[in-house]
C-alpha positions as CSV (number, residue, x, y, z in Angstrom):
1,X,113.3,127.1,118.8
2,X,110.9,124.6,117.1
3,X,111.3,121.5,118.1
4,X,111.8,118.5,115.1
5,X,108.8,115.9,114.3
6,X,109.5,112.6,116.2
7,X,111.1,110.2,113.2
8,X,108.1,108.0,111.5
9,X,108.5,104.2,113.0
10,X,109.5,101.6,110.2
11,X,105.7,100.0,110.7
12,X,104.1,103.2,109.8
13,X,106.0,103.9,106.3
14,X,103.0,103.1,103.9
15,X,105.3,101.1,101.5
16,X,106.4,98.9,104.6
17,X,102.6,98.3,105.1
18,X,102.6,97.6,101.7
19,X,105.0,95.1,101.4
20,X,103.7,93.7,104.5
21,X,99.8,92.9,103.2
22,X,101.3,91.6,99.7
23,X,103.8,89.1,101.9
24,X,100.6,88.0,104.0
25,X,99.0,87.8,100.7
26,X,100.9,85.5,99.3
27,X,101.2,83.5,102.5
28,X,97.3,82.8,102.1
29,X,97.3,82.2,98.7
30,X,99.7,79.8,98.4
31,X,98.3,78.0,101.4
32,X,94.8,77.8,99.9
33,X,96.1,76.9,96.2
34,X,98.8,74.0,97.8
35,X,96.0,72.6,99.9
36,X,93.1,72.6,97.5
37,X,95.7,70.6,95.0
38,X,96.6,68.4,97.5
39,X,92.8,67.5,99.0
40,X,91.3,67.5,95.2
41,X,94.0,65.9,93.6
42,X,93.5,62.3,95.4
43,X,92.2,63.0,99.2
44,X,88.8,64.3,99.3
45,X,87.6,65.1,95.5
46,X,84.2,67.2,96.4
47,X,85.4,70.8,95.7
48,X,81.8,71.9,95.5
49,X,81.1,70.5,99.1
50,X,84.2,72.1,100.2
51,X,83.3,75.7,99.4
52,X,79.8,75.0,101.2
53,X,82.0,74.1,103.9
54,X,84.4,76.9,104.0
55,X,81.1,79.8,103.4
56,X,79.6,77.6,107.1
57,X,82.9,78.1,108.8
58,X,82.5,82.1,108.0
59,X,79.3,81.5,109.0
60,X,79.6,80.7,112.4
61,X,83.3,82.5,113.1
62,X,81.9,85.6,112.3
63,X,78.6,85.0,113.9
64,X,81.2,84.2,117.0
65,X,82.7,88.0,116.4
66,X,79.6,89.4,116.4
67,X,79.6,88.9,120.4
68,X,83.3,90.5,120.7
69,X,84.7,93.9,120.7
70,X,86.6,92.8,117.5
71,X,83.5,93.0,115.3
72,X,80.5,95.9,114.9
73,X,78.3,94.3,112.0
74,X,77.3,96.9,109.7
75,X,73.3,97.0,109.3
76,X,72.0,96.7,105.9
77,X,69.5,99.8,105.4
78,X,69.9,100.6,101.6
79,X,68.8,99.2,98.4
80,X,72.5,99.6,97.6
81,X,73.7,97.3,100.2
82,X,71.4,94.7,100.0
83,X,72.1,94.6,96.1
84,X,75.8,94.7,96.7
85,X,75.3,91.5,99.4
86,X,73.4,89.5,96.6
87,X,75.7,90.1,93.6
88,X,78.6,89.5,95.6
89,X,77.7,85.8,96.3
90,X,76.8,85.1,92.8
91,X,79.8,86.2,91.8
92,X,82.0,84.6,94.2
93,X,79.7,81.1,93.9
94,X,81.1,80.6,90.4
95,X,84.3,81.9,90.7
96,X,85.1,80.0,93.3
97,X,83.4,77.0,92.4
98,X,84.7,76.7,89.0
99,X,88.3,77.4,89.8
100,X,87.7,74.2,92.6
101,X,85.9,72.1,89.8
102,X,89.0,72.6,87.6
103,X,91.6,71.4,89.5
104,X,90.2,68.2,88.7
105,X,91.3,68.5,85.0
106,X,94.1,70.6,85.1
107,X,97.5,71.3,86.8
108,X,98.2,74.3,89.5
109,X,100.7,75.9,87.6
110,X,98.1,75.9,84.0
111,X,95.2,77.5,86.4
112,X,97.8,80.0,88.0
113,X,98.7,80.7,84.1
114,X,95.5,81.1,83.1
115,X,93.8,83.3,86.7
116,X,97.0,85.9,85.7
117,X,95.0,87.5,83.0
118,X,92.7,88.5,85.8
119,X,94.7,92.4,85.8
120,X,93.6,93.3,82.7
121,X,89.4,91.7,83.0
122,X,89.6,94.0,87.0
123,X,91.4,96.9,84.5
124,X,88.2,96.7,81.8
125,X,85.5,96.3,84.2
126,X,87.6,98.8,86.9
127,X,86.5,101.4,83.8
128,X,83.0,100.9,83.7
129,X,82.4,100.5,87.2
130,X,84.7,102.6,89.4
131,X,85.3,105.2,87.0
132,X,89.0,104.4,86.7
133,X,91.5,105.4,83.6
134,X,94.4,103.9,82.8
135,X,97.7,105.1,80.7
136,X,98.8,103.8,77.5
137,X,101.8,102.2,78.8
138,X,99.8,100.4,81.3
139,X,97.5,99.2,78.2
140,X,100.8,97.8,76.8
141,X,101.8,96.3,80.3
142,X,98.6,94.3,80.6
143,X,98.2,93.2,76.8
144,X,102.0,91.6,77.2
145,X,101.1,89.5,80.1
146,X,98.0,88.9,78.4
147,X,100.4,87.6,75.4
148,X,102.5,85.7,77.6
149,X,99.9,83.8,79.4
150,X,98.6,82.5,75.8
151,X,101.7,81.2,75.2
152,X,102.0,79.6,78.3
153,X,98.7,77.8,78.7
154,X,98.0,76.6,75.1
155,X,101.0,75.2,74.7
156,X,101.3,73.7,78.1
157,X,102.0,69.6,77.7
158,X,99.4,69.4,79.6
159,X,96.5,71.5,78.4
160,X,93.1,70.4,78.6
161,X,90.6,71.9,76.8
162,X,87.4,71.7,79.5
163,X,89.4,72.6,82.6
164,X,90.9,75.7,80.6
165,X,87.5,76.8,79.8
166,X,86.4,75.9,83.5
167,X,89.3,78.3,85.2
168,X,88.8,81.1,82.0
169,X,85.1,81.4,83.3
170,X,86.3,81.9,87.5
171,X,89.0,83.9,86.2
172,X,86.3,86.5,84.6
173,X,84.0,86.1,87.8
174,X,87.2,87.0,90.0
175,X,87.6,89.9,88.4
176,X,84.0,91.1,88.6
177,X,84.2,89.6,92.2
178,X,87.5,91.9,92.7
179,X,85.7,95.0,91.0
180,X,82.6,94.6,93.4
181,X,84.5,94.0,96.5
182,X,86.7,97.0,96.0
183,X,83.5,99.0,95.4
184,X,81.6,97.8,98.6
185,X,84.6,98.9,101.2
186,X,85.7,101.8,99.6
187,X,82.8,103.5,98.4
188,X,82.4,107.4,99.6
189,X,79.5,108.0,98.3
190,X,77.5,105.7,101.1
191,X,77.9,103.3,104.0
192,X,81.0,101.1,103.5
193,X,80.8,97.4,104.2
194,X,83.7,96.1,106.4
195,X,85.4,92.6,105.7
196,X,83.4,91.0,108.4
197,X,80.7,91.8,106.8
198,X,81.2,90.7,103.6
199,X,81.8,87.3,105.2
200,X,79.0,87.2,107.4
201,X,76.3,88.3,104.7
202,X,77.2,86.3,101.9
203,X,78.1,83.3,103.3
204,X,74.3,82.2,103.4
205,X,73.5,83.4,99.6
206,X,76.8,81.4,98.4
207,X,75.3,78.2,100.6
208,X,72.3,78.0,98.9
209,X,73.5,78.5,95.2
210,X,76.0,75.8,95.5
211,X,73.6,73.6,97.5
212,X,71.8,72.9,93.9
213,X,74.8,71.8,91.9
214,X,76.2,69.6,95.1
215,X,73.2,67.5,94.2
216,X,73.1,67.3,90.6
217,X,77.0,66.6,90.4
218,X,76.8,63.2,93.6
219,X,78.7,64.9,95.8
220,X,76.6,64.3,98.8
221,X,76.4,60.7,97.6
222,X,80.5,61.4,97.2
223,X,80.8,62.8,100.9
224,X,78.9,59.4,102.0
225,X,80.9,56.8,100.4
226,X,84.5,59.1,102.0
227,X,83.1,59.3,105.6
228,X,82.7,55.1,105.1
229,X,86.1,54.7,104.0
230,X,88.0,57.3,105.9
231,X,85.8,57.8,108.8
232,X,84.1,60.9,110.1
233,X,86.8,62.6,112.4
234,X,89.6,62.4,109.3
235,X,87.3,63.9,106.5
236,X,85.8,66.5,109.6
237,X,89.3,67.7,110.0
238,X,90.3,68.3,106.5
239,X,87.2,70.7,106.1
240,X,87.8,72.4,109.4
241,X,92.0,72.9,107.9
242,X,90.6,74.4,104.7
243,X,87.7,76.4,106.6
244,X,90.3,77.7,108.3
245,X,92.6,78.6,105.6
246,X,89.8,80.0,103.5
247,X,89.0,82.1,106.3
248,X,92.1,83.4,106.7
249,X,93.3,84.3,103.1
250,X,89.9,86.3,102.2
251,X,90.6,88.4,105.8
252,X,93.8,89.3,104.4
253,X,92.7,89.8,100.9
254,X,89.0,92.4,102.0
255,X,91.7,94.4,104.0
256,X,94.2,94.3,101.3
257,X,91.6,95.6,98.9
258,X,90.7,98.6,101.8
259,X,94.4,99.7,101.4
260,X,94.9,99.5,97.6
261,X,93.1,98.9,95.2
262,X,91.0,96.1,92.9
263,X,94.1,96.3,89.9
264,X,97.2,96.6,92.5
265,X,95.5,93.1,94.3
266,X,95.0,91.1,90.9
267,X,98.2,92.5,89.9
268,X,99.6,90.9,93.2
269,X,97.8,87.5,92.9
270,X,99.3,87.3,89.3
271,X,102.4,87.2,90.7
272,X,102.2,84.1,92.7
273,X,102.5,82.5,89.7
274,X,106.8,82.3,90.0
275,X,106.6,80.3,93.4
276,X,103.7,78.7,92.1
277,X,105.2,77.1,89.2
278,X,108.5,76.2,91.0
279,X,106.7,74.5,93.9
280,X,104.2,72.9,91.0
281,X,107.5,71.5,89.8
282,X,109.4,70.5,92.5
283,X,106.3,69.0,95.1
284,X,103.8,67.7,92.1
285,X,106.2,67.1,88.9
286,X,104.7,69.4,86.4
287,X,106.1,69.4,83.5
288,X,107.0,72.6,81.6
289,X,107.9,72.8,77.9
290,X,110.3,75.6,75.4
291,X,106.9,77.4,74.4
292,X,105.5,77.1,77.9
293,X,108.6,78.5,79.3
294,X,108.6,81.4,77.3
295,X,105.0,82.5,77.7
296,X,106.4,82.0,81.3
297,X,109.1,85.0,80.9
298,X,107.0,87.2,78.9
299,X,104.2,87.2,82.0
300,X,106.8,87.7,84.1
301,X,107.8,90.9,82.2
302,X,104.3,92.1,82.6
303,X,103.9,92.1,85.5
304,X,107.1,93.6,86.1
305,X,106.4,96.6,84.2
306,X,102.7,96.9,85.8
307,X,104.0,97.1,89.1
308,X,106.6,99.7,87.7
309,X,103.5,102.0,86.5
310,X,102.1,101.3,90.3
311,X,105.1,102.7,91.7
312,X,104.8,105.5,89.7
313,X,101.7,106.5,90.5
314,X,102.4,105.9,94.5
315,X,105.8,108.2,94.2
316,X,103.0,110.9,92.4
């Protein structure tokens, strides 16, 4: 008589795990975003500084791991790698560093607006780089959020021209950033890089290409004249706090990536932008106009139907 297969635990349904990384995804996220609004907005306006901060805190966690069971580093003995461990830094330097530099000049819901046109740059460069196709219907998905975040942002009552251009430039660098990632701990064809080591490897690289612009726009002179005023234990433990959350959000988001893909993960960031712009509102009085709104609702659609298309594919 055979005997039936033991019933599959709740925790090992694949669209539980799913659910459960996008949830932890957005827990990061909105961390990180809330924070950096919070500290550049009146607290501690070095953004620059503060991603030199966060790469030293990877730095020295992971270097920590190293001497644990909970981390193997992966040796870099291929051209590949090694190029994969430069470009990556590059990459992350300016999208990261621009997106800090422009919440300077713009609000957290017109950045959000603006980074959720990220899809459809991953969905281009996904093409060229990882060989991926994509369905007509999923062309007309990702031009309507396209359409909608037009609307939104250039009619926002609050645009401003430099900071738009600022967090259009990250948003293309997060989407190469996405493509490259995805490539490096998924690749078949060759060793695969594990999250740890992204974050162990690159933090040095990204150190040294923001060191340069630190200088040349006064934020050492800037991180002198806050340790004066606040004093050095209150500005040491905002670093450490966003260290930490930094830290934490790009763990979740490497092992997301292992278990999707680069599209499914910008698809998921664009949809922070709903909490995003109700918390923007509520905790920081953004305003949001008729046009805005509407640009709003048609994003909102997009994303929708993308993650539709995804489910389609995942039934397949």
């Amino acid at each position: 008589m055979p005997v039936a297969a033991p019933p599959k635990s709740l925790g090992s349904d694949p669209a539980v795990q799913s659910l459960a990384w996008v949830g932890l995804f957005y827990v990061g996220n909105l961390s990180i975003n809330f924070y950096n609004k919070w500290l550049f907005g009146n607290v501690f306006k070095l953004p620059l500084l503060v991603t030199m901060s966060q790469q030293l805190f990877f730095l020295f966690f992971t270097i920590g791991l190293t001497y644990t069971s909970m981390y193997k580093r992966t040796p870099l003995t291929s051209r590949k790698l090694w190029t994969q461990v430069i470009l990556i830094p590059v990459v992350f330097a300016a999208n990261i560093g621009m997106n800090n530099f422009s919440f300077k000049y713009i609000t957290l819901s017109a950045n959000a607006l603006i980074r959720s046109a990220n899809p459809v740059i991953v969905a281009v460069l996904s093409v060229f780089i990882l060989s991926k196709s994509y369905s007509r219907a999923e062309v007309a998905s990702l031009g309507l959020l396209v359409a909608g975040v037009v609307l939104a942002v250039v009619n926002s009552p609050e645009f401003h021209l430099f900071g738009t251009i600022l967090c259009l430039a990250s948003t293309a660098f997060s989407a190469l950033w996405s493509v490259l990632v995805a490539k490096a701990l998924t690749d078949e064809s060759g060793v695969k890089l594990l999250p740890f080591d992204i974050m162990l490897y690159c933090s040095v690289p990204i150190i040294l290409l923001l060191a340069v612009p630190v200088q040349l726009v006064g934020e050492y002179e800037g991180l002198v004249e806050y340790v004066e005023k606040d004093g050095m234990l209150y500005i040491g433990t905002l670093v450490c706090i966003s260290g930490a959350l930094a830290w934490f959000y790009c763990l979740i988001v490497f092992n997301f990536f292992r278990r999707t893909s680069a599209l499914y993960v910008s698809v998921a960031a664009a949809f922070k932008i709903v909490p995003l712009l109700v918390f923007g509102a509520i905790f920081f009085g953004e305003q949001v106009g008729l046009i805005n709104g509407f640009g709003m609702f048609l994003a909102v659609c997009g994303f929708s139907w993308i993650v539709h298309h995804f489910s389609e594919k995942t039934r397949k």
